[in-house]
C-alpha positions as CSV (number, residue, x, y, z in Angstrom):
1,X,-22.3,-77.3,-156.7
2,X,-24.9,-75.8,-154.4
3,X,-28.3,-74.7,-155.8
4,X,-29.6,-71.8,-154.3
5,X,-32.8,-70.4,-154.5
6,X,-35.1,-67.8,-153.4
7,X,-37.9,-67.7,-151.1
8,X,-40.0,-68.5,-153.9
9,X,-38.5,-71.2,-155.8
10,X,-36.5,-69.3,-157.9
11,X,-33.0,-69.1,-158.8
12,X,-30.8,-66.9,-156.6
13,X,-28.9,-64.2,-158.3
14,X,-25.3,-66.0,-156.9
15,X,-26.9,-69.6,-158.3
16,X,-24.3,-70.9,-160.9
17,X,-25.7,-73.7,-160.6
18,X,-29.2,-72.2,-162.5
19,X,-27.4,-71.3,-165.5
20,X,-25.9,-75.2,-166.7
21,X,-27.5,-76.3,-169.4
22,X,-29.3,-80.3,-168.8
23,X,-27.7,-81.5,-171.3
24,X,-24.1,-80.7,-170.5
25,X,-22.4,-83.2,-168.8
26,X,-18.7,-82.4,-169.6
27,X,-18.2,-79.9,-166.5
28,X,-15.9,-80.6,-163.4
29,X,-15.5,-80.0,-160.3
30,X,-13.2,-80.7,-157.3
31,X,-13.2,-81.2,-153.6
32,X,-10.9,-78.4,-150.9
33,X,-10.0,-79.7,-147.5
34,X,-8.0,-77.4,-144.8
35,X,-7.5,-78.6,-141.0
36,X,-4.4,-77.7,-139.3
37,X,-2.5,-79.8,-137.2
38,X,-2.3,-79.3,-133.5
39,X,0.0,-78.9,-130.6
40,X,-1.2,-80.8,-127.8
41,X,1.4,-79.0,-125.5
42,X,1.2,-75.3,-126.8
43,X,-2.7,-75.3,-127.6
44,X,-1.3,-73.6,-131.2
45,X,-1.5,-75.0,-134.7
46,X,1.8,-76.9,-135.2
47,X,5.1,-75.0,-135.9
48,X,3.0,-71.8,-134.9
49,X,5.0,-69.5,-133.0
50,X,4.2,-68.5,-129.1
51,X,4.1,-65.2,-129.9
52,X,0.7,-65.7,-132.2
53,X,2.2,-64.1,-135.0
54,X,-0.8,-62.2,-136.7
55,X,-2.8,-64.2,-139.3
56,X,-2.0,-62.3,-142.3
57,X,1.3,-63.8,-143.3
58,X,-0.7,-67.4,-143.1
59,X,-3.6,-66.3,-145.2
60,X,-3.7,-68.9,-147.8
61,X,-0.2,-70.3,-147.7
62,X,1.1,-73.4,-148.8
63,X,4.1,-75.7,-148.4
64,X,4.2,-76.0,-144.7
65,X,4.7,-79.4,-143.7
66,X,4.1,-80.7,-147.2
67,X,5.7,-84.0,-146.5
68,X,2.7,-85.0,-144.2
69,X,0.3,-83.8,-146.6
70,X,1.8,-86.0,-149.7
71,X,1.9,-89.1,-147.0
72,X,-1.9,-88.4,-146.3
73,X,-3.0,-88.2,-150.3
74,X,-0.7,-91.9,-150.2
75,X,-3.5,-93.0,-147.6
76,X,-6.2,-91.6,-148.7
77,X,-5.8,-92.6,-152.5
78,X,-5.8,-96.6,-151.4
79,X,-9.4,-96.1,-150.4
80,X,-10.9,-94.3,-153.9
């Protein structure tokens, strides 16, 4: 969680952070990653269309090429 603060030391209005009590430890948190895959050969994101279908209907969607995704958690997991 990132602490921000004010030219003069103190906490930032947006600073969540500020308001956790010291003494509580039972809080958690979690890590986001995004990257796309790319087409060498189009210059696109993969599976994008040629046209460059506007972004809207991409905004924050999920399921695309899942498969991949699960395989990568497989690899990644074996290092924790």
């Amino acid at each position: 969680m990132t602490e921000v603060l004010n030219a003069d030391g103190t906490a930032h209005e947006s600073n969540g952070r500020s308001t956790i009590d010291d003494s509580d430890n039972d809080f958690w948190f979690g890590f986001e990653q995004e990257y796309f895959l790319w087409d060498t050969e189009t210059n696109l994101p993969l599976g994008f269309p040629k046209d460059q279908t506007p972004q809207g209907q991409f905004y924050c969607s999920v399921g695309g090429a899942i498969h991949l995704v699960e395989k990568l958690w497989i690899v990644i997991l074996t290092f924790v």
